[in-house]
C-alpha positions as CSV (number, residue, x, y, z in Angstrom):
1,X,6.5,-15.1,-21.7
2,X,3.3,-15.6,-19.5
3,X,0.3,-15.6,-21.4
4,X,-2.1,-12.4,-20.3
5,X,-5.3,-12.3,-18.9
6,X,-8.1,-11.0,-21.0
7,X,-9.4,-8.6,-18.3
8,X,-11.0,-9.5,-14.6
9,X,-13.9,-11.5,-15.9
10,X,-11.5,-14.1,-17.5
11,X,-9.0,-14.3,-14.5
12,X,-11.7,-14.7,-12.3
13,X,-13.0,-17.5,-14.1
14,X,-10.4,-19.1,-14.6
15,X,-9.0,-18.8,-11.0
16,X,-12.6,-20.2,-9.8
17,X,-11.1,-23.1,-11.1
18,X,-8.5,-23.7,-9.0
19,X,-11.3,-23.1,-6.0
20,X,-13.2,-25.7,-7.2
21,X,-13.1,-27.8,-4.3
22,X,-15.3,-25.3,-2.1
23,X,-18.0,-25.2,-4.1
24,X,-20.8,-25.0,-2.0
25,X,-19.1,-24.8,1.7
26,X,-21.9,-23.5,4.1
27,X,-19.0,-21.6,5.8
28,X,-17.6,-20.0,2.7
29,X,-17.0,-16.5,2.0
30,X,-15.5,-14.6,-0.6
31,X,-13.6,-11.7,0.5
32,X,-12.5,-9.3,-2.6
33,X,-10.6,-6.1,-2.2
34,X,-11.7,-3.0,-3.8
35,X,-11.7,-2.2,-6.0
36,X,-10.4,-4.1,-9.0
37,X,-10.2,-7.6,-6.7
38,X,-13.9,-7.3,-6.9
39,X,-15.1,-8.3,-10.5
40,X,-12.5,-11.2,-9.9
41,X,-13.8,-12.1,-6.7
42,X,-17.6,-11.8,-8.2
43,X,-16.6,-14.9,-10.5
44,X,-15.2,-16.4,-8.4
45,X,-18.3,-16.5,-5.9
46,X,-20.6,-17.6,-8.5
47,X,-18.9,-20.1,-10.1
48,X,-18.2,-21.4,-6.1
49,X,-22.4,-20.6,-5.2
50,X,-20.6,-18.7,-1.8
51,X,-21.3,-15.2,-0.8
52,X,-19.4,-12.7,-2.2
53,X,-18.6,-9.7,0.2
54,X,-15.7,-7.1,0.7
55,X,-12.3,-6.3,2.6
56,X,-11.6,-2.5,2.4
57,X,-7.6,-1.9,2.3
58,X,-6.0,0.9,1.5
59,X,-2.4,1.2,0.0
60,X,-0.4,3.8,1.5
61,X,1.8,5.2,-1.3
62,X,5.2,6.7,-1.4
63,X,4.4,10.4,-2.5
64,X,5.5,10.7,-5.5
65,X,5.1,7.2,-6.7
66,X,1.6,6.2,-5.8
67,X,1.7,3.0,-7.5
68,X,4.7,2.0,-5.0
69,X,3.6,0.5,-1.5
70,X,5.6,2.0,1.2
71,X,2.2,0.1,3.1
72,X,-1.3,-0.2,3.9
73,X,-3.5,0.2,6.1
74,X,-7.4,-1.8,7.4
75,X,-9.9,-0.7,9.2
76,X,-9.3,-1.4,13.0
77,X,-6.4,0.7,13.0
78,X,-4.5,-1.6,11.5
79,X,-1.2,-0.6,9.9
80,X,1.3,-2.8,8.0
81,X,4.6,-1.1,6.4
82,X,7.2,-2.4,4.1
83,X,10.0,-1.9,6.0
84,X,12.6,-1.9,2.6
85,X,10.6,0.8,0.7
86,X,10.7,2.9,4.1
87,X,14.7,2.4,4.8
88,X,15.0,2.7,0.9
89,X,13.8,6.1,0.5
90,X,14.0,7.3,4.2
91,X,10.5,7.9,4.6
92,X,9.4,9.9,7.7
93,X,7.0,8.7,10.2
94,X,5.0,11.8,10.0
95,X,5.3,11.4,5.9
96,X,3.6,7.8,6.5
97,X,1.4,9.5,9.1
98,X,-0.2,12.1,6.6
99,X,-0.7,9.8,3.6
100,X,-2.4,7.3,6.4
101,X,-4.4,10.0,7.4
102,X,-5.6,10.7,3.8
103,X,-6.0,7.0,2.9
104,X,-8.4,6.2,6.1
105,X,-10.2,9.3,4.4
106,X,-10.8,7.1,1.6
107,X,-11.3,3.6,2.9
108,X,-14.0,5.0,5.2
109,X,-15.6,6.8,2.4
110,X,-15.8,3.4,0.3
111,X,-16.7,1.7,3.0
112,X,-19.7,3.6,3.3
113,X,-20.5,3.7,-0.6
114,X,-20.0,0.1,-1.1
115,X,-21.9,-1.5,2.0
116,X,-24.4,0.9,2.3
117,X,-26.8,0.3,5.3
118,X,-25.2,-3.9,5.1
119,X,-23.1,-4.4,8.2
120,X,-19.7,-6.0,7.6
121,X,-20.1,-10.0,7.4
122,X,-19.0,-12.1,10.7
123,X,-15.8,-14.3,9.5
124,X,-15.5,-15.9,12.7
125,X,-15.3,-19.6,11.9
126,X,-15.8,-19.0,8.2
127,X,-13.8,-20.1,5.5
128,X,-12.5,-16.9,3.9
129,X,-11.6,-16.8,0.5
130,X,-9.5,-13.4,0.2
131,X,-9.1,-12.3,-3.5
132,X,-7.3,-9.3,-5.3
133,X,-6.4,-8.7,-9.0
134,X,-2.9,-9.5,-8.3
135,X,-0.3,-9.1,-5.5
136,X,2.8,-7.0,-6.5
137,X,4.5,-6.6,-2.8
138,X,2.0,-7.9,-1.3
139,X,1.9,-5.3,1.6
140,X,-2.2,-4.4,1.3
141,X,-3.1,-8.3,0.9
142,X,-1.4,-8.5,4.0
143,X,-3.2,-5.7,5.9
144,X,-6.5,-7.9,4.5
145,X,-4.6,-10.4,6.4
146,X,-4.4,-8.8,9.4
147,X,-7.6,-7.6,9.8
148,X,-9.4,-10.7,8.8
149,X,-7.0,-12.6,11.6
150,X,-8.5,-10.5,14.6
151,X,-11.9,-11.9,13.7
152,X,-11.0,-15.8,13.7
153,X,-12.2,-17.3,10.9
154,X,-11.3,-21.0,11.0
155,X,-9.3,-20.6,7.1
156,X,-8.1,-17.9,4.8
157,X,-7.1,-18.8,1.5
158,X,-5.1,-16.6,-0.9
159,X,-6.3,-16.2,-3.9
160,X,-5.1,-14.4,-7.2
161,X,-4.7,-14.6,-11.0
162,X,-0.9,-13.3,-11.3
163,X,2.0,-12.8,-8.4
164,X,5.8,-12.9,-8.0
165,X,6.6,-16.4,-6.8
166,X,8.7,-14.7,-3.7
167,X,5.6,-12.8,-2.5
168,X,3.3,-16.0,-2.6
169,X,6.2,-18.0,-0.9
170,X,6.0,-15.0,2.0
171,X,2.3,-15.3,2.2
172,X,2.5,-18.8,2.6
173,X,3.7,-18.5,5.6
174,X,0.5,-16.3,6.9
175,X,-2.1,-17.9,5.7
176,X,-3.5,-21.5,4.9
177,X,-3.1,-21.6,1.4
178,X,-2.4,-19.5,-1.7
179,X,-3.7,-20.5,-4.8
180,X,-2.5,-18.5,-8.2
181,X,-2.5,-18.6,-11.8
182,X,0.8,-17.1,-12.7
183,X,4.2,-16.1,-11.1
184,X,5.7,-14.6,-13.8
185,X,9.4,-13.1,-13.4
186,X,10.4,-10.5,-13.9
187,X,7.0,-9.1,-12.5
188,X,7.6,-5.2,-13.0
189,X,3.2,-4.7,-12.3
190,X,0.0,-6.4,-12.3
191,X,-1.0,-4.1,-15.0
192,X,1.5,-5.6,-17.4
193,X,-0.9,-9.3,-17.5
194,X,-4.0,-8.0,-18.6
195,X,-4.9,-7.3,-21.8
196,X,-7.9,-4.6,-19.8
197,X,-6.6,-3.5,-16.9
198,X,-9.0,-0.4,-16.7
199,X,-9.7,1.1,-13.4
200,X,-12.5,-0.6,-11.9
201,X,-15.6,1.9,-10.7
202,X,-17.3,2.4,-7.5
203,X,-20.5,2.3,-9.5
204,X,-19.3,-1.3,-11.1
205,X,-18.3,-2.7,-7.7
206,X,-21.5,-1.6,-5.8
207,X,-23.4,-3.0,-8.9
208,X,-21.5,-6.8,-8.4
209,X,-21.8,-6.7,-4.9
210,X,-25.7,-6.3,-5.0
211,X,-26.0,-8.9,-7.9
212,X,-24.3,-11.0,-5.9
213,X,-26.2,-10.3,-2.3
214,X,-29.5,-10.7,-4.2
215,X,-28.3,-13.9,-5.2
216,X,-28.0,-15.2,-1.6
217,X,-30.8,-12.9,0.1
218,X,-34.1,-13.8,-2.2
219,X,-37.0,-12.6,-1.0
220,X,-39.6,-15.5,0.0
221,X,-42.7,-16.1,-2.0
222,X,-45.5,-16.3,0.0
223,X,-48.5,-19.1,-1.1
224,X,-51.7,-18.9,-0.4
């Protein structure tokens, strides 16, 4: 059996690893997804000295059974389904539309906690280092996808401590690389590889994001 992570800490760390070789890159960027992508993302941006910032996506949930992805959607208006889970359970449009109303609620609401008065970073030409907790069908990573794409960054790397082997092999094919810890099969949820998989807060994710932007935004001493 696959060896579990600790909690996010550890599989961020230990990921960062596997990232070693853009330590430092001028055009780097860590991109986590809310929220529990960001305390792995945090580690990884300090163990890589790179900016650490934030990709809001929202999973669109079959109602019912939140935790299954029928889809997700970005901001942009950018919608990606999963086609099987739609045909499987004959979901309406106007079912997806209504739970994509109420998620854009959300991500907008998030994005206004978590940024603040920051405006969203510029990717374009940037080296984008896109990290979640884990990828289970992989349908919000690739709304993150999506999004990110419209904005030209010159490289988006996939990154994540656990994932089925068939979703990174999909991924693959969207992006420049995917880096992982652990495919395990059979996957059943990310949950199931962590030791801690508690929810992550918005008061911990605003709390890494400004650690981490007063890492790279100093203020200047002044001598006299």
């Amino acid at each position: 059996m696959t060896a579990k992570f600790r909690d996010r800490t550890e599989a961020g760390k230990m990921l960062a690893q596997k990232l070693i070789t853009y330590t430092n890159r001028k055009d780097g960027l860590v991109m986590a997804l809310p929220r529990g992508g960001v305390p792995v993302g945090y580690e990884v941006a300090k163990k890589l000295n790179i900016p650490l910032d934030i990709c809001i996506v929202r999973k669109l949930g079959v109602p019912g059974h939140k935790e299954l992805a029928m889809g997700a959607i970005a901001s942009g208006g950018v919608r990606i389904l999963n086609y099987d889970v739609v045909s499987w359970l004959n979901i309406s449009s106007g079912t997806i539309d209504e739970v994509a109303t109420h998620e854009l609620r959300e991500l907008q609401r998030r994005d206004q906690v978590y940024r603040g008065d920051r405006s969203p970073p510029d990717v374009r030409n940037k080296t984008i280092i896109l990290v979640d907790d884990g990828i289970a069908t992989g349908s919000t990573i690739r709304a993150a996808i999506a999004i990110l794409q419209q904005q030209q960054p010159r490289r988006i790397v996939i990154a994540t401590p656990v994932a089925p082997l068939t979703v990174c092999q999909e991924l693959q094919a969207l992006v420049d690389e995917v880096v992982r810890l652990s495919m395990p099969e059979p996957f059943y949820a990310i949950g199931l590889w962590y030791d801690n998989f508690a929810q992550t807060t918005d008061a911990e994710v605003r709390e890494l994001l400004d650690k981490s932007n007063h890492r790279f935004n100093k203020p200047q001493t002044i001598t006299r």
